[in-house]
Structures are given as structure tokens and as C-alpha cells.
DRENLO-391108 format. One record per residue (C-alpha): residue in one letter; x negated, y negated, z; residue number from 0. Coordinates in steps of 0.25 Angstrom, whole numbers, plus 2048, in hexadecimal, padded with zeros to 3 digits. Last residue first. Example, Ala and Ser with C-alpha at 12.3 -4.5 7.8 and 13.67 -1.06 7.14 Angstrom:
BEGIN
REC,rest,px,py,pz,nr
REC,S,7C9,804,81D,1;
REC,A,7CF,812,81F,0;
END
This chain:
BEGIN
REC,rest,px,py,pz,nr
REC,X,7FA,783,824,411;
REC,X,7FD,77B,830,410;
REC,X,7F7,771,837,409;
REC,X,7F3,773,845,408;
REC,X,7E4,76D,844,407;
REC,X,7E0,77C,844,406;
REC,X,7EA,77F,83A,405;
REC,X,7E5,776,831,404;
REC,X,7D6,77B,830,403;
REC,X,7CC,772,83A,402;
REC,X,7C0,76C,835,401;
REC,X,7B7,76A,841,400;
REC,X,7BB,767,84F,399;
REC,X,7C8,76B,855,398;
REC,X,7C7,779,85C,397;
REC,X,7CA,773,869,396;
REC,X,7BC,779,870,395;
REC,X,7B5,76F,864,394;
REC,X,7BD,762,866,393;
REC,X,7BC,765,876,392;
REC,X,7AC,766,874,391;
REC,X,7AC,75A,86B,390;
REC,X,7B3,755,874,389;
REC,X,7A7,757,881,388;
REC,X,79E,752,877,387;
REC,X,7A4,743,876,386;
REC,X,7A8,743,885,385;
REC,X,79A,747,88A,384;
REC,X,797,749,899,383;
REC,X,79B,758,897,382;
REC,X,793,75A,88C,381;
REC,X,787,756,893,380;
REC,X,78A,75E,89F,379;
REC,X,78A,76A,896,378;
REC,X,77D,767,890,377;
REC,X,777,766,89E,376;
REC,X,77C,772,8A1,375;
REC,X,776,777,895,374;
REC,X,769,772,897,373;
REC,X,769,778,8A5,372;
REC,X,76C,785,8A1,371;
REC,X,762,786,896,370;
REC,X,758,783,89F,369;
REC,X,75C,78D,8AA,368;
REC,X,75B,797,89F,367;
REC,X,76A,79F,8A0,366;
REC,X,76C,7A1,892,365;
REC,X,77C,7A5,892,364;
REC,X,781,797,891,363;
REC,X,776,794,885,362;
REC,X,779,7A3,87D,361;
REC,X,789,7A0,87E,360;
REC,X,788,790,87B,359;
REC,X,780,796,86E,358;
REC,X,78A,7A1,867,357;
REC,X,794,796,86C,356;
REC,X,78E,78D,864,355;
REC,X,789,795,859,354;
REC,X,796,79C,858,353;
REC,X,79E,78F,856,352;
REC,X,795,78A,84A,351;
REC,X,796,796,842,350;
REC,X,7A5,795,845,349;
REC,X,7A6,786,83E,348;
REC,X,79C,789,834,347;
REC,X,7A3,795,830,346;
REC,X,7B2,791,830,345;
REC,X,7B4,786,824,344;
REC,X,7A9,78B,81A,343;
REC,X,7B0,799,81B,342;
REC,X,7BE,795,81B,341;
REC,X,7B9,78E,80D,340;
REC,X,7B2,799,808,339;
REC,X,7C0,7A2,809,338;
REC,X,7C8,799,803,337;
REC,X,7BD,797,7F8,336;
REC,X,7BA,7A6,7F7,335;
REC,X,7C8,7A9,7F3,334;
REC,X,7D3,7B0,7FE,333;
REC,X,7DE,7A6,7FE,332;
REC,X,7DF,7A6,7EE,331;
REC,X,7E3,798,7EB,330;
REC,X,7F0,793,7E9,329;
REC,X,7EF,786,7ED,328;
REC,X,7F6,786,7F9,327;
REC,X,7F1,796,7FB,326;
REC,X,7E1,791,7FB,325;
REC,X,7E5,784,806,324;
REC,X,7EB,791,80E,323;
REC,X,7DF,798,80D,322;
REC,X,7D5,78F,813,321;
REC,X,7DF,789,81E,320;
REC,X,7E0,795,822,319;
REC,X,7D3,79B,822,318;
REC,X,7D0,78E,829,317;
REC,X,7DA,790,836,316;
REC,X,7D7,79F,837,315;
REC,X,7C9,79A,839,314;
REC,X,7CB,792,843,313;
REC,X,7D4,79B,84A,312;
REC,X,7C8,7A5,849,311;
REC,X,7BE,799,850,310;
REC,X,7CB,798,85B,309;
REC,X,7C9,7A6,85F,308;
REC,X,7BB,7A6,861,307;
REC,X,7BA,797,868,306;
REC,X,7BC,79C,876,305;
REC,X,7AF,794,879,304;
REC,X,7A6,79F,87F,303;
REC,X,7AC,7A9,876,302;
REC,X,7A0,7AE,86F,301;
REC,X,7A3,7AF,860,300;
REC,X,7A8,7B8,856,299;
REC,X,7AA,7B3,847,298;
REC,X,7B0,7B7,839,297;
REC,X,7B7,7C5,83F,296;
REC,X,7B9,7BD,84B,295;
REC,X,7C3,7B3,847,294;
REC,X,7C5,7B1,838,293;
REC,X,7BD,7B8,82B,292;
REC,X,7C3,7B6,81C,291;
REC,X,7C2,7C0,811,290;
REC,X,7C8,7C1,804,289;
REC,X,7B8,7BF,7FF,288;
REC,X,7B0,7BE,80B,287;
REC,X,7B2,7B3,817,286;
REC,X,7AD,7B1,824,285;
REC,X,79E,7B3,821,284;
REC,X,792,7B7,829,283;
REC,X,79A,7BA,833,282;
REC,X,798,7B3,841,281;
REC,X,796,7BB,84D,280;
REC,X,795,7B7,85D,279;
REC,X,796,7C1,867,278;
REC,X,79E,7C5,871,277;
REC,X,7A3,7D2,877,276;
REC,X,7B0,7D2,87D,275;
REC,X,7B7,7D6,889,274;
REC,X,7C2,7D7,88E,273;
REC,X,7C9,7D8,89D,272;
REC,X,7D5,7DA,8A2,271;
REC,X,7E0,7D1,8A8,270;
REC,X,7E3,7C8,8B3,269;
REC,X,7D6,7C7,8BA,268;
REC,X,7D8,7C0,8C8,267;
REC,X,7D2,7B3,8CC,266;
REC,X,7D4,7AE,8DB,265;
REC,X,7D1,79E,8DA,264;
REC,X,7CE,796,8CE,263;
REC,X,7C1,791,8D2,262;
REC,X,7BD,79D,8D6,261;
REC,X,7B2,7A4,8CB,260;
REC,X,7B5,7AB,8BF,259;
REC,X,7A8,7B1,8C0,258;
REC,X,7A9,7B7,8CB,257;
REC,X,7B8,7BB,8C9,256;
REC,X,7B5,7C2,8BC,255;
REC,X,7AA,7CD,8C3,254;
REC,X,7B6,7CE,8CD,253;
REC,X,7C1,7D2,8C2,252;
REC,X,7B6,7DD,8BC,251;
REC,X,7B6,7E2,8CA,250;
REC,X,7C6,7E2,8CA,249;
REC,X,7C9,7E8,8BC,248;
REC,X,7BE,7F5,8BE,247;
REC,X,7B1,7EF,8B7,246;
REC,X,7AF,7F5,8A8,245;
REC,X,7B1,7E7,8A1,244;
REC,X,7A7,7E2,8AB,243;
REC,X,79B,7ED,8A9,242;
REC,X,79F,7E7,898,241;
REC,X,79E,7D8,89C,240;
REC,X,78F,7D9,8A3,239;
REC,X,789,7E3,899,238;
REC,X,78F,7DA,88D,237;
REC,X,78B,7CF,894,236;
REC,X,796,7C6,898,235;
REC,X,79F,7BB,893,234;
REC,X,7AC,7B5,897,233;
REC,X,7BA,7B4,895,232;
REC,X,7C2,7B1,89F,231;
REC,X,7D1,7AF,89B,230;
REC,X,7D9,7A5,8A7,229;
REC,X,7E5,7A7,8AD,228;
REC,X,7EC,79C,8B9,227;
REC,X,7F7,79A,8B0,226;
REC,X,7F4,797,8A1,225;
REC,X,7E7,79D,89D,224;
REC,X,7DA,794,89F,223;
REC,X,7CC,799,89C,222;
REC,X,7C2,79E,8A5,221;
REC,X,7B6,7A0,89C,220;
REC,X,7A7,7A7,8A1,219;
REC,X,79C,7A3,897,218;
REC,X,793,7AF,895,217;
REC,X,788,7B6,89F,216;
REC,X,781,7AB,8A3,215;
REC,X,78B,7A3,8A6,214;
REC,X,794,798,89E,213;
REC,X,7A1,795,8A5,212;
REC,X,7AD,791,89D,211;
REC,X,7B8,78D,8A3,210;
REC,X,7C6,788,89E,209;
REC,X,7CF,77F,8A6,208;
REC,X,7DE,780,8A4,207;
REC,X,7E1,77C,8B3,206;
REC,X,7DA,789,8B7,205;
REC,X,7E5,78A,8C2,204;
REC,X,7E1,793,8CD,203;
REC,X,7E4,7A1,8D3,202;
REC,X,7DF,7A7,8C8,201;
REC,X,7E3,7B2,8BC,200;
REC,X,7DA,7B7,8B3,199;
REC,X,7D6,7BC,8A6,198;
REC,X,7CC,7C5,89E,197;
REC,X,7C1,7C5,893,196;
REC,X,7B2,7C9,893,195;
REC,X,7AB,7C5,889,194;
REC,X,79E,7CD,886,193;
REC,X,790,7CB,886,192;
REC,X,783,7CE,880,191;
REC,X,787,7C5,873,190;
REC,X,789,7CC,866,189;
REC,X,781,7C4,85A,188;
REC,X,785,7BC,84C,187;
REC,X,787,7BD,83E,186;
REC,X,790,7C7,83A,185;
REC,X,793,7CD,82B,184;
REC,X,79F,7CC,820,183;
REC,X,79E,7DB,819,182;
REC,X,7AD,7D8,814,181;
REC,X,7B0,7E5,81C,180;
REC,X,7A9,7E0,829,179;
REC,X,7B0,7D3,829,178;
REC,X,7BE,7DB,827,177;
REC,X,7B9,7E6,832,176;
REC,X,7BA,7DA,83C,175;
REC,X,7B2,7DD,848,174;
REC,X,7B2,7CE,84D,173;
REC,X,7C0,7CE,84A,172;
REC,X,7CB,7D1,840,171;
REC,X,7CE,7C4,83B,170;
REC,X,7CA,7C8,82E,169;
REC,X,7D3,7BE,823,168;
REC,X,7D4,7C7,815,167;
REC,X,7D9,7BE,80A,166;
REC,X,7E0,7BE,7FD,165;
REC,X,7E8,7CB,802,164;
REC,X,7EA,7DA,800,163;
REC,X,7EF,7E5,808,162;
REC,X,7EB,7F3,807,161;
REC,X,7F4,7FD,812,160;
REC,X,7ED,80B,811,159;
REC,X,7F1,80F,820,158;
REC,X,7E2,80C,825,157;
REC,X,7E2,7FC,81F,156;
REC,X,7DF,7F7,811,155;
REC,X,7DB,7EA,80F,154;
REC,X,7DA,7E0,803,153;
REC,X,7D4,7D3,7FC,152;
REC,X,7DA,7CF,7F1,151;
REC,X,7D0,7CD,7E5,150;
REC,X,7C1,7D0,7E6,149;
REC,X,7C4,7D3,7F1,148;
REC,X,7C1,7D6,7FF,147;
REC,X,7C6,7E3,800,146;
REC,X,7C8,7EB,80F,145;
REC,X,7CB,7F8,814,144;
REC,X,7D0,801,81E,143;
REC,X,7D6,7F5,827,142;
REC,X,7DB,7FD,833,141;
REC,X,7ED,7FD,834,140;
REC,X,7F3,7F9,840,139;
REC,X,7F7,7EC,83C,138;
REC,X,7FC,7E6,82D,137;
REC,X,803,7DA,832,136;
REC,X,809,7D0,829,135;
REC,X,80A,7C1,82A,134;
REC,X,814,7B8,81E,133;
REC,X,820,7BB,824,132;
REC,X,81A,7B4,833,131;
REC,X,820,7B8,83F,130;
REC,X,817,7C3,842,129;
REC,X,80B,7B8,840,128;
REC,X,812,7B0,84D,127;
REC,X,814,7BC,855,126;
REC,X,806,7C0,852,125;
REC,X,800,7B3,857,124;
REC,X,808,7B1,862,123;
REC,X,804,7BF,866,122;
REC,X,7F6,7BE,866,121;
REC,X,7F5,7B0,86B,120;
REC,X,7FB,7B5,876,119;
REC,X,7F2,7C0,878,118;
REC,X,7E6,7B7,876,117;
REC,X,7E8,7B0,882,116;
REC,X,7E9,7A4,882,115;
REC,X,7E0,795,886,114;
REC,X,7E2,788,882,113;
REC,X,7D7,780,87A,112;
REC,X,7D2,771,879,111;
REC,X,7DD,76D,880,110;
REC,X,7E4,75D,87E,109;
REC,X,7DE,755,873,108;
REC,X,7D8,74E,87F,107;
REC,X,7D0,759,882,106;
REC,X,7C3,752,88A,105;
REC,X,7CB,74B,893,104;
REC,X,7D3,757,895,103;
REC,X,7C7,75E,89B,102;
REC,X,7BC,763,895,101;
REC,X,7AE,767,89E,100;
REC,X,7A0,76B,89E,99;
REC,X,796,76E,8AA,98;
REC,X,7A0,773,8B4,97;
REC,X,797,779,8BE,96;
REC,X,799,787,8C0,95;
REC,X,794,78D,8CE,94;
REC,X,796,79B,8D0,93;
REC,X,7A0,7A5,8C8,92;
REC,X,795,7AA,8BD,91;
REC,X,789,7A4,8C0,90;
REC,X,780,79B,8B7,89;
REC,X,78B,793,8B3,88;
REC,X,78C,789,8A8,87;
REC,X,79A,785,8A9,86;
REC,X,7A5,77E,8A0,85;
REC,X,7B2,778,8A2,84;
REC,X,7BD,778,89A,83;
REC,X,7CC,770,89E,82;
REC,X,7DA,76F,898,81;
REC,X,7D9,77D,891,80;
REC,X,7E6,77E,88C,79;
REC,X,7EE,78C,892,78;
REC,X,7F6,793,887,77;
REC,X,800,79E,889,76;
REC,X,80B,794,887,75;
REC,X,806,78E,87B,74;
REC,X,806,79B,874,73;
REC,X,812,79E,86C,72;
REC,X,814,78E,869,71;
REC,X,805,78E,864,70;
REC,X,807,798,85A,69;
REC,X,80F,794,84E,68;
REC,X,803,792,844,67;
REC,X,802,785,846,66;
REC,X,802,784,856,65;
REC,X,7F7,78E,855,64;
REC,X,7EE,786,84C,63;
REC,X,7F1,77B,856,62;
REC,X,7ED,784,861,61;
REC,X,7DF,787,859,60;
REC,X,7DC,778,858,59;
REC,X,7DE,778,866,58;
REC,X,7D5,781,869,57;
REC,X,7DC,790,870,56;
REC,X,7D2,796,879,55;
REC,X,7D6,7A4,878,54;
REC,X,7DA,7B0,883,53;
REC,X,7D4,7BE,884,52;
REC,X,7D9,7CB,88A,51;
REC,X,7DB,7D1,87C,50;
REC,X,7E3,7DD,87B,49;
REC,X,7E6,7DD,888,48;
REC,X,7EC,7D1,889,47;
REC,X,7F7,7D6,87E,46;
REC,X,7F9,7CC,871,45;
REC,X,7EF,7D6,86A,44;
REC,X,7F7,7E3,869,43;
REC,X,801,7DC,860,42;
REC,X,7F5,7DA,855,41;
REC,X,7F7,7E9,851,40;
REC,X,7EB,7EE,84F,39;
REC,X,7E4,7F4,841,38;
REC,X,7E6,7E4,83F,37;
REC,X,7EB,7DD,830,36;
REC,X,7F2,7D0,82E,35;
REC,X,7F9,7CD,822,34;
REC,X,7FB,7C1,81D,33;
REC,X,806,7BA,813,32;
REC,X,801,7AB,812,31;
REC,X,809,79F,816,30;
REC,X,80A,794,811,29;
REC,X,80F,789,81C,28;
REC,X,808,791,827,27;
REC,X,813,791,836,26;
REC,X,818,79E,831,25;
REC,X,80A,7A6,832,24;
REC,X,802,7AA,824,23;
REC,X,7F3,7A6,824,22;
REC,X,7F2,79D,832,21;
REC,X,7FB,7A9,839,20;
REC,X,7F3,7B4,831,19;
REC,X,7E7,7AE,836,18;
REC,X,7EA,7AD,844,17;
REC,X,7F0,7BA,846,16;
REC,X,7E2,7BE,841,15;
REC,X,7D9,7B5,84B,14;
REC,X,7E2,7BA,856,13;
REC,X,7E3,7C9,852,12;
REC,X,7E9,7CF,847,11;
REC,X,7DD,7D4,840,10;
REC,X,7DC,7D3,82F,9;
REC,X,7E2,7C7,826,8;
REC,X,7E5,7CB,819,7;
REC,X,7EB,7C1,811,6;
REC,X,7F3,7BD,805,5;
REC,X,7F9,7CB,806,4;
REC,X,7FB,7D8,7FF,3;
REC,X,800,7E5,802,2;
REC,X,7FA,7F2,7FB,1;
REC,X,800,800,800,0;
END
């Protein structure tokens, strides 16, 4: 059996359901028939277990929500983030003198980010593309085989399935067999360390501020939830973070509390624990012909800034503005210029992200007394400097650079 399609677009998960939303949802002036391929079913990933994490929502990337139909389903899991502070500290849990911080002062657009968990933003997110006549889902079922053109691309799947499209869009993670299949390869490094991922419930109010403590084994975040929650994520060694994962429930709890600290009272772990190992890679290219790369199959980056999802939305936001101008005019969606022009618009921008937090991971975690002392110092600098400190907010906001439409909350 033979089915064809404009596009292709293959995994189901957050990067994915964006895509086909920005590609073909009901809230896109012309839209695009899709169809969105996963060997799992993408229902399985709105449950906390699934995932465990949560997402630092920019505000460029909750317009793009508000576009597509989102927003509304998700507002009222969303906490804002009214307040960051940062810390350079030697010991987990000791003494953490604030050495940079953003306040309303400094966001007078309002939030830079607001904080949910990934399983909201799951089911949102598929609900919303379930509603959509012109979005298909083709789940259950292994890709067997790829072709990349000449001509159409296509797929076949385990059950015999071949379907066709313009345009393949891989959004099926840092593994992605599509990348692999089209011979696209990495560029970058595993890191000896692993995120580890749980929430919490405490006796006090966070007051939406956000944390991030750098320590010599990883930065350590406490971000805001709504009601007295908050996600942790934070780094370890992989040898460190894998003898945690294996603690019973309540010694692994205690281990999270000493680094969690007391300022906001009794602490108690609300959920289980994930973790993740981290590393930063770039592919060599994001596109090939019938091609395009989004989300982690086109980049994987340490997560000390929360920027991973919101550099795949950012991506998602350009392929879409890239093909739909070609469909205006009539264009083929899936030709070398589309594609060289999402290329030329992405790469810089993410190759630039990785080497900065690829280098504020290695110059928090270098614990030579000089080092730490200059950047201190540098901290304490920013933080006396109006004109830096915005620039900061503009970048933490998602609103530098050349934003797509639906990033500045247009539609397309």
C-alpha cells in the first residue's frame, strides 16, 4: 500500500507534534496535509513517568504557542519565572552567595520563561494535532526503510506501509535513524556526566524564582512549578548519578536534600527520578535532499540553560516559515533552496549556543582557584550592568536574532 503526502514528518514527541502543528494544524492559513510517523504511540508521552522532566517555555516560544492553538490548554500549568538568581558554589548545599540576578526590573516585557512539564505540553500538543483534518498519525509501526529522492521522497514501515512526500522532517531525537539513513554525521563529545531529573514538594513559597547553582559536579536548578513544586534537574558524574539512580527511594531523597538546601523548608520528592546523559553534538549538516533535521536529531546540548527545547522550536518556526513562502508560490517544499535557506538560518544560530554552554559547562565545573575567582568576578560585573544584564534577558527570552513568524506570534 502506497500513500502520499506533502510531508513526512517522523517522531511524535514534543519537537515532532510541533512541526506537524506549524506545518498542518488548524490555527495555519494554508495548511499542508502531514503525516506523523513514531513506532510508539505518542499518547504514552503525556504521563509523568514517561518523561519526568519539565520545559523553560521563552517568551518567543509561548507566542509561537498562543499561534498555534496551545497557550490556552496550557497556561494554567505554567508557572513564570519572576526571578533567576545564580551561584557559583564550591559546596553543594553550603554557603551560596547570589553572584547574578534578574528581577522584574530586569523583564519589563514581562517573564522571560514560564516553566511546564513536559507532559502537559505532550497532550496539549497531540490533542490540538488530533483536531487537525490535515494531520495523520502512522504509530506503531518501525521505519524499515528510507529514499531521499531523486523525486519524492518516501518510507516504508515494518507492515509494508510506503508513504510519500516533498519533504521528510526528522524530529526523532539525538539517535535518529533518519539522520543515520541519509549518512548526515555528529560533530561533538559525551560529557562524564548525567542529568538527573525529579520534583519536589516544599514547605515554602519559591515566589517564581529560579535557581541555578554551579558546583563542581554540574550546575544544580530549582525551577519553579506552580504551587509549592519545583523540577531539579542537575548534573553528576556519570559514576556519581548512576550509584544515585540505584539508591532505594528515600536514600536517593536524602542525597537531593543536601543539595537542595533549607531555605524553603521541609523538602520532600514528589515523584521518580530520571536520568539523562549529556552531551553536546552538532550534525555536520541539517538538511539533505527531501531532508530537513529539527530538535535533537539536528543538535543536542547541555541543559544548563534550558535552551534544548526552545532551540528545536526555533527550528520548527523557520522550517515553517521556509516552506510555507515555497507553497505560496508554488514552489516545490522540499527543493535544495527551501532547504538551503532553513540551513543558512539555523546553523549559526545553534552552533553559536553550543559553544557557550558547551564553554560555561567546562569553566563552572574547573575548580582552579583562579579561575574561580575570575569568574566571580565576572558574575558581579554582569550584575552591576543594566545594559549586559538585558541583553541577557533578551537572549533567556528567545528574542534576539532573526525571528520566524511564528516566534514573534504571527501566523503562517
Amino acid at each position: 500500500m502506497t500513500k502520499s503526502n506533502d510531508i513526512i514528518v517522523i517522531g511524535a514527541a514534543l519537537n515532532g507534534l510541533a512541526a506537524a502543528l506549524a506545518l498542518a494544524g488548524n490555527h495555519v492559513k494554508r495548511p499542508l496535509d502531514v503525516v506523523v510517523v513514531d513506532v510508539k504511540d505518542p499518547r504514552a508521552f503525556s504521563t509523568n513517568a514517561f518523561d519526568g522532566r519539565a520545559s523553560a517555555i521563552t517568551a518567543a516560544a509561548r507566542r509561537m504557542f498562543e499561534s498555534l492553538g496551545i497557550w490556552n490548554q496550557v497556561s494554567q500549568h505554567a508557572q513564570p519565572m519572576g526571578e533567576i538568581i545564580v551561584t557559583d558554589s564550591a559546596i553543594p548545599g553550603g554557603a551560596r552567595p547570589v553572584l547574578l540576578q534578574f528581577g522584574a526590573e530586569d523583564m519589563k516585557g514581562g517573564p522571560s520563561s514560564h516553566m511546564i512539564e513536559n507532559r502537559f505540553l505532550y497532550g496539549a500538543m497531540l490533542a490540538e494535532a488530533e483536531k487537525s483534518p490535515h494531520i495523520r498519525f502512522c504509530v506503531g509501526q518501525a521505519v524499515q526503510h528510507y529514499h531521499f529522492g531523486p523525486g519524492l521522497a518516501a518510507v516504508t514501515l515494518a507492515d509494508g506501509t510506503t508513504l510519500r512526500a516533498s519533504l521528510i522532517v526528522a524530529a526523532d531525537g539525538r539517535n535518529s535513524p533518519a539522520r543515520e539513513a541519509a549518512g548526515i554525521k555528529l560533530i561533538g563529545w559525551p560529557y562524564d556526566q548525567m542529568g538527573l531529573v525529579a520534583t519536589v514538594e516544599h514547605e515554602l513559597a519559591h515566589n517564581g524564582r529560579a535557581e541555578e547553582h554551579f558546583t563542581p559536579s554540574g550546575p544544580f536548578a530549582i525551577l519553579p512549578l506552580p504551587g509549592n513544586r519545583s523540577s531539579l534537574v542537575w548534573s553528576e558524574c556519570t559514576e556519581a548519578a548512576q550509584r544515585m539512580l540505584a539508591l532505594p527511594m528515600d536514600e536517593f531523597e536524602q542525597e537531593l536534600k543536601l543539595r537542595f538546601g533549607s531555605h524553603l523548608g521541609e523538602v520532600k520528592l514528589i515523584s521518580g527520578r530520571h536520568g539523562y546523559p549529556l552531551a553536546m553534538y552538532l550534525a555536520e549538516t541539517f538538511t539533505a535532499p527531501r531532508l530537513a533535521l529539527v530538535g535533537d536529531a539536528a543538535h543536542v546540548l547541555h541543559p544548563l540553560a534550558g535552551l534544548g527545547f526552545n532551540l528545536g522550536l526555533r527550528d520548527v518556526a523557520a522550517l515553517a516559515d521556509c516552506i510555507h513562502d515555497a507553497a505560496a508560490l508554488g514552489l516545490d517544499i522540499g527543493s535544495e533552496a527551501v532547504l538551503d535557506r532553513y540551513t543558512q538560518w539555523r546553523r549559526f544560530d545553534t552552533v553559536a549556543t553550543g559553544a557557550m554552554m558547551d564553554g560555561m559547562n567546562r569553566l563552572f565545573a574547573n575548580t582552579n582557584p583562579v579561575l574561580t575567582l575570575l569568574r566571580r568576578a565576572g558574575l558581579l560585573a554582569v550584575n552591576r550592568m543594566g545594559g549586559l544584564k538585558s541583553m541577557f534577558v533578551s537572549e533567556a527570552a528567545g528574542a534576539s536574532g532573526n525571528l520566524p513568524r511564528l516566534l514573534r506570534g504571527e501566523k503562517v
